[in-house]
C-alpha positions in Angstrom: 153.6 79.0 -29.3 153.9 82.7 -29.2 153.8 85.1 -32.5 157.2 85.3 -34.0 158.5 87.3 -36.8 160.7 86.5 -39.7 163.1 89.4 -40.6 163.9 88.0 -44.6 167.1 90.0 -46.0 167.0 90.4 -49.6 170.4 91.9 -50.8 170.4 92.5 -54.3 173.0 94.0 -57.0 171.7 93.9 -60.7 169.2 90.8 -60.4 166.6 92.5 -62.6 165.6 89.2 -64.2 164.7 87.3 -60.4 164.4 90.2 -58.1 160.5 90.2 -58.9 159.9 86.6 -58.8 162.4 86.1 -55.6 159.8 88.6 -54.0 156.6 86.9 -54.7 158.0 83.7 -54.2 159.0 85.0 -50.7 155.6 86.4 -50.3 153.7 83.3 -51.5 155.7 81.1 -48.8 153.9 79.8 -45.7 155.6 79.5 -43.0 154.5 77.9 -39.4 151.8 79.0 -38.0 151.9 82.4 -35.7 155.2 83.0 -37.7 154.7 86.9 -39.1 156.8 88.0 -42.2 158.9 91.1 -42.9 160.8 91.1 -46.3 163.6 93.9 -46.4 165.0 94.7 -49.6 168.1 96.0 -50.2 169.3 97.6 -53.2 173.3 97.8 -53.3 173.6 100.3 -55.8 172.4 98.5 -59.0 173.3 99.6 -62.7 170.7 97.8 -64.9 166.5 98.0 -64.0 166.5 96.0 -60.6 166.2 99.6 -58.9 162.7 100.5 -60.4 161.7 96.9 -60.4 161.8 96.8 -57.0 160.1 100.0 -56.4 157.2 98.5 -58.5 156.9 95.7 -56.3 156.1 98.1 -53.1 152.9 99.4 -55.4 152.3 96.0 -55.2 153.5 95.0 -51.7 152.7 97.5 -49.1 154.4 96.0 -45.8 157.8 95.0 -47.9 160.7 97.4 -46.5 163.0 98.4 -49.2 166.4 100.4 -48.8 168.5 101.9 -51.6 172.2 102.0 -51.6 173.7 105.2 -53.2 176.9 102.8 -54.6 177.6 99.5 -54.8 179.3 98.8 -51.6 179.0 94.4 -51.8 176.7 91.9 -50.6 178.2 92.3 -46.9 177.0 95.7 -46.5 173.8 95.1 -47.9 173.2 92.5 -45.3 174.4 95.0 -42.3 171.6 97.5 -43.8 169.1 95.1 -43.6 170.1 93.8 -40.3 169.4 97.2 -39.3 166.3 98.0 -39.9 164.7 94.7 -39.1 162.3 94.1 -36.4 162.1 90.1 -36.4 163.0 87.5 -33.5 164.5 85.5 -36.5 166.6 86.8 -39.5 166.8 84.9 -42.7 169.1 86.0 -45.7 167.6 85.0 -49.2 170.2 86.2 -52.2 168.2 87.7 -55.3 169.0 85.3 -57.8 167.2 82.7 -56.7 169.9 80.1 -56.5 168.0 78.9 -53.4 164.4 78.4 -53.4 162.7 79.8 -50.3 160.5 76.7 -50.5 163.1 75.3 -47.8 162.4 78.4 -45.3 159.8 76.8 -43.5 162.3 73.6 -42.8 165.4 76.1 -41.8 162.6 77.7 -39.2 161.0 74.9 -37.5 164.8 73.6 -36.5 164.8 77.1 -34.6 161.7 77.2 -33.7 162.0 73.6 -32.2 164.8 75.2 -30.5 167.9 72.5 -31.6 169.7 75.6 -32.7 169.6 79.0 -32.7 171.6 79.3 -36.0 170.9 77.5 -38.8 172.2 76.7 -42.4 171.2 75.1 -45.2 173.9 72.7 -46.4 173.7 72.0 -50.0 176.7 69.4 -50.2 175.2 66.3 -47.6 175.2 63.4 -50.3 176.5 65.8 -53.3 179.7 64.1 -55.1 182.2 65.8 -57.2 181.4 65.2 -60.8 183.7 66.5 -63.6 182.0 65.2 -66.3 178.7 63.5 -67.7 175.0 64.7 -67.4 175.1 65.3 -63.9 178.6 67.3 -63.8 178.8 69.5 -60.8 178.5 73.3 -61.9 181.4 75.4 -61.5 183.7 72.5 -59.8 186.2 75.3 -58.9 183.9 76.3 -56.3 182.9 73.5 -54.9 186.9 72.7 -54.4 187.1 76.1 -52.9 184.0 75.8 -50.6 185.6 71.9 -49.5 188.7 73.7 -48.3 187.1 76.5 -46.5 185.1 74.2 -44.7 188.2 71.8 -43.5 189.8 75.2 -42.3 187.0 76.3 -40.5 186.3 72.7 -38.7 190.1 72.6 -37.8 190.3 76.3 -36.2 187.1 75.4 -34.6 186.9 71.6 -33.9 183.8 71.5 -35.5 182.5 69.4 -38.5 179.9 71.6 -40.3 179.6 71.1 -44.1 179.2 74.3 -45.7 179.9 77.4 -44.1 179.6 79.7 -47.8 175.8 78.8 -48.5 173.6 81.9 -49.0 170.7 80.4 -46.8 171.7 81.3 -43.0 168.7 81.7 -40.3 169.6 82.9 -36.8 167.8 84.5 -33.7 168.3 88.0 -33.2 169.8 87.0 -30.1 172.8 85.4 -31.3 173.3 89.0 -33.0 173.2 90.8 -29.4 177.0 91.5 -28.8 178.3 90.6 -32.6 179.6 93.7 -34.7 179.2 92.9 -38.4 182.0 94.8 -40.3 182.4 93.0 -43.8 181.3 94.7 -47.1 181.5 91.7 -49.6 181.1 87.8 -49.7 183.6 87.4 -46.6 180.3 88.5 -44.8 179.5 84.4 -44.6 182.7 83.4 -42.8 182.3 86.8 -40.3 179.4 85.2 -39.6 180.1 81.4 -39.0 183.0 82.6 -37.6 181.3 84.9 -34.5 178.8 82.5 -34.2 181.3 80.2 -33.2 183.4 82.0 -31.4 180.5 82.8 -29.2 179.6 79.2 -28.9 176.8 79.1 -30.4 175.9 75.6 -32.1 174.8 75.7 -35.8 173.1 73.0 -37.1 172.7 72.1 -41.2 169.6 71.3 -42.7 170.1 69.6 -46.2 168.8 72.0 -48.8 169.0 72.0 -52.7 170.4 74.6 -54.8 170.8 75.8 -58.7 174.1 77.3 -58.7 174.4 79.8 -61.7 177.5 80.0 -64.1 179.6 83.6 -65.1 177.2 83.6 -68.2 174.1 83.7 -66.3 175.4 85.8 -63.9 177.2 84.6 -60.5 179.4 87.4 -59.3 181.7 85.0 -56.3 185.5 85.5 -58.0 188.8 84.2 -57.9 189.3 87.2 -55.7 186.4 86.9 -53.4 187.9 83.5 -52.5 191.2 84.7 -52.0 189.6 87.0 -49.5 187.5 84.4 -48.1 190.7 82.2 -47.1 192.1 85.4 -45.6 189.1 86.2 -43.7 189.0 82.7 -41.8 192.4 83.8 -40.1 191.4 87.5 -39.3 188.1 86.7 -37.7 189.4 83.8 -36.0 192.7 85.5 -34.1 192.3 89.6 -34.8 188.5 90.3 -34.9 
């Protein structure tokens, strides 16, 4: 095997609780061997301490790449920034809040790197039931409704039978990027992708991950309104874009 680099996105908007632990968690992660590691850090504008927490982290970090948003422009333009400035064969987005633990990086990579795929998500809803009530109730069951739905529409427009198109942990080649414009600005920036991706044929496979979704208290920003524009989105990037 040849050396390979990693390109990990890490958009972030007022995270000033995780963003330092997200970091060193992504730094602390091995991943196969000859695999390199870039971390890119993007700052989208953020109104509490996450901006100088992340500058201390490059006293800390040399190599990690950080870019700074003048406004908040969403999660999808943080994600374009990064995109553009990376340099690795592979590009991994990890969300700031560490919902998802990058201790499943290594798995996501080694279903590229065995080449079955060269996109690849980590499904969180193989084997997970809805629960409305008891120890075990799902968190935010509106969600997980919404995220059923979008996932039937997608596998009808598409004929395909993926499982959870929404999740934050999405690894793909660089390649598959070659002819794709990005143009979203918020959370519609997951179905652009799933949607190009398939529109360009490319198979994605699902690895079964584990996640900790948070609630509004603890600070999960995906509204009513971001899934009004993620139904909306599945039809524009499927006919118009």
């Amino acid at each position: 095997m040849g050396t390979f680099k990693l390109s990990i996105i890490v958009p972030v908007f007022n995270e000033a609780k995780t963003i330092q632990k997200v970091v060193r968690r992504l730094v602390e992660v091995s991943l196969p061997l000859g695999i390199k590691k870039e971390i890119i850090v993007i700052d989208d504008g953020s109104t509490d301490s996450s901006k100088s927490k992340i500058k201390s982290l490059k006293l800390r970090y040399k190599n990690l790449k950080l870019v700074f948003h003048a406004k908040n422009f969403g999660k999808g333009a943080a994600v374009r920034s990064g995109i553009l400035v990376a340099t690795g064969d592979f590009i991994l987005i990890q969300d700031a809040d560490l919902e998802y633990d990058p201790v499943y990086i290594p798995k996501l990579l080694e279903a590229i790197l065995a080449k079955k795929a060269k996109v690849v998500y980590g499904t969180r809803f193989v084997n997970y039931p809805l629960r409305l009530c008891g120890k075990n109730k799902t968190p935010l069951p509106s969600h997980y409704v919404a995220n059923k739905i979008l996932n039937l529409l997608t596998n009808f427009l598409y004929g395909t039978k993926l499982t959870d198109i929404e999740t934050g942990y999405k690894i793909f080649s660089k390649e598959a990027l070659s002819d794709i414009k990005l143009r979203s600005n918020h959370f519609d920036i997951e179905l652009e992708l799933t949607s190009k991706f398939l529109k360009r044929k490319f198979d994605i496979l699902e690895v079964s991950i584990l996640a900790k979704p948070r609630n509004f208290k603890e600070g999960k920003k995906f509204n009513f309104l971001d899934g009004a524009v993620a139904f909306l989105s599945l039809f524009k990037y499927r006919f118009f874009d």
